[in-house]
C-alpha positions, 0 to 999 in steps of 0.5 A: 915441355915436360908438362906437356907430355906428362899432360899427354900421359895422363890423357892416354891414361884416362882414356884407356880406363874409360875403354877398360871400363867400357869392356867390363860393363855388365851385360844387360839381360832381361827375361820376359816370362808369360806365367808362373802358372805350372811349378816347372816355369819357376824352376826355368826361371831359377835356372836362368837366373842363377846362370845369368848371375854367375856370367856377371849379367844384370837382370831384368825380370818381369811376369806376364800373367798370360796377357799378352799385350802386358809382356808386349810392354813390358819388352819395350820398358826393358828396352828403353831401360838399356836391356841388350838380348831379352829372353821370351816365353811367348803367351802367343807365338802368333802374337808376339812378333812386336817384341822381336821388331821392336827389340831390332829397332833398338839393336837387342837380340831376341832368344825365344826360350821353350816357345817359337816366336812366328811371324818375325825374324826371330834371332834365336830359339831354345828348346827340349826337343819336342818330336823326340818328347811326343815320340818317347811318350807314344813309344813307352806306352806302346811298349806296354800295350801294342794294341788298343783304343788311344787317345791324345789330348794334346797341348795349347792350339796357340804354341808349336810345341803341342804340333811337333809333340802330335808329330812325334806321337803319331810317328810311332803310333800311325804304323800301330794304327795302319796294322790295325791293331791301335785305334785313334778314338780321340785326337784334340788340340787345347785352349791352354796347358790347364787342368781344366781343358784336361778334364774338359776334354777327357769328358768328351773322350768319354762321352764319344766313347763308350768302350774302354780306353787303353792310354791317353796322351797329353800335352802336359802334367797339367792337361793330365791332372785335369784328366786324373780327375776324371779317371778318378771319378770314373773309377779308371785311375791306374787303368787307363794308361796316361802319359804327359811332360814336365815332371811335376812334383804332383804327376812324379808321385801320381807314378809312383802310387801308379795312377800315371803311366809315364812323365818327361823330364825335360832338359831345363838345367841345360836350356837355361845354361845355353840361354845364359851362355848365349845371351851374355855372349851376344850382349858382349859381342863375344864369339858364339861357341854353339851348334845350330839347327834351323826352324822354321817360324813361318817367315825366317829361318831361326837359329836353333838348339833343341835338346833331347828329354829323358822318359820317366816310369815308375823303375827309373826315378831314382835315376832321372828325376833324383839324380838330376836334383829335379825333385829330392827323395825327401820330397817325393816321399812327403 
């Protein structure tokens, strides 16, 4: 009898450590990024790792290089390999809705970081808040000079961003435009986020235009370095007003020495802190201690957070760029 129950005991025993071992498993995540190709995704990467690994979770991570049908694979291999949430950044936003059902089909949790999946009932979305971006980079260059000729070569046709961000800079140009005193001379959509759509497009600005341009809007420090180049050429560099996002090394420099007007840092510290927050807690089945909006990815309603980016000008690098340990001193003065 006494072995019987002691025969019990130890089965109660074994089994309370296979539960507690269970619940101490480590949450699996992967990240499905697109492309290392601008100095900003590495940093996203870094950030998200590093928060990940400090929230105890086990990483998948694999680069896309920009082909799409590669990250589509790639998804489903991390899928097959116990992934429990994937985190994305889409090379298409039109066509990666095949990672999000099949990700469903298998119970994984999909979070679209810094670009919309459309098409598909995405689970969740993080961002910097691009309407406010394209509002802040419209409104500091008005500030300086209210009136004149504007253009705006704005970011990639394939991502929602560059829609929201001509959505911001047209809510504080368009009552400049209706008084007369800005004209919009130039107003594109790119291929891509490349230095090459930015000077192919700052050729056609010219070319359509013969007159003097006051400022240029684009959709990043990218699509501005291709516009650099053309400024430079042209003799306009520190002329012409230019505005762009992502607080590269190179464009943060390029406003000190006074060539680019003004940059966005844009939040990537926090995003990928909320990404890592979220994504362990759906892989734990813990309670979700955030704030939500909704966006609208043409076939659901996503769960969303959109964090505010901070202006860059030339007074205050020391206080946003510097002080958020984004680029060092040191670095900025080599």
């Amino acid at each position: 009898m006494k072995s019987y129950r002691f025969l019990i005991i130890l089965m109660i025993i074994g089994s309370f450590i296979q539960i507690s071992g269970c619940t101490h498993e480590k949450p699996k995540v992967g990240i499905l990024m697109h492309s290392y190709e601008n100095a900003r995704w590495t940093k996203d990467k870094d950030y998200l790792i590093d928060n990940l690994t400090k929230a105890g979770a086990e990483i998948m991570l694999e680069v896309a290089d920009n082909d799409q049908q590669k990250q589509i694979e790639q998804a489903q291999s991390m899928i097959k390999n116990g992934a429990q949430v994937l985190i994305v950044v889409p090379i298409n936003q039109d066509k990666a809705a095949p990672i999000v059902e099949m990700a469903h089909e298998a119970n994984v949790k999909v979070i679209a970081y810094d670009r919309l999946i459309n098409g598909c009932k995405l689970d969740y979305y993080i961002t910097a808040n691009s309407t406010h971006i394209g509002e802040l980079q419209a409104a500091y260059l008005t500030s300086l000079k209210p009136k004149g000729k504007y253009a705006l070569i704005c970011g990639s046709k394939y991502d929602d961003n560059s829609m929201k961000l001509f959505l911001g800079q047209m809510n504080i140009l368009q009552p400049f435009m209706e008084k007369g005193d800005i004209q919009l001379v130039y107003s594109e959509f790119t291929e891509d986020w490349s230095p090459a759509e930015g000077a192919l497009h700052a050729n056609r600005l010219f070319d359509q235009n013969q007159d003097s341009i006051t400022a240029i809007i684009t959709g990043s420090d990218a699509i501005a370095d291709g516009v650099l180049t053309i400024l430079k050429e042209k003799g306009l560099d520190g002329k012409v007003m230019l505005a762009a996002q992502d607080a590269e090394l190179d464009n943060v420099k390029a406003i000190i020495s006074g060539v680019q007007t003004c940059d966005i840092l844009k939040p990537l510290k926090e995003m990928a802190s909320t990404t890592a927050l979220l994504a362990v807690s759906l892989a734990l089945e813990k309670p979700i201690k955030l704030k939500f909006s909704n966006e609208s990815n043409g076939k659901a309603l996503v769960k969303s957070i959109l964090i505010d980016a901070t202006v860059v000008n030339r007074n205050n690098i020391e206080n946003t760029v510097i002080a958020s340990g984004f680029h060092s001193a040191a670095d900025l003065n080599k």
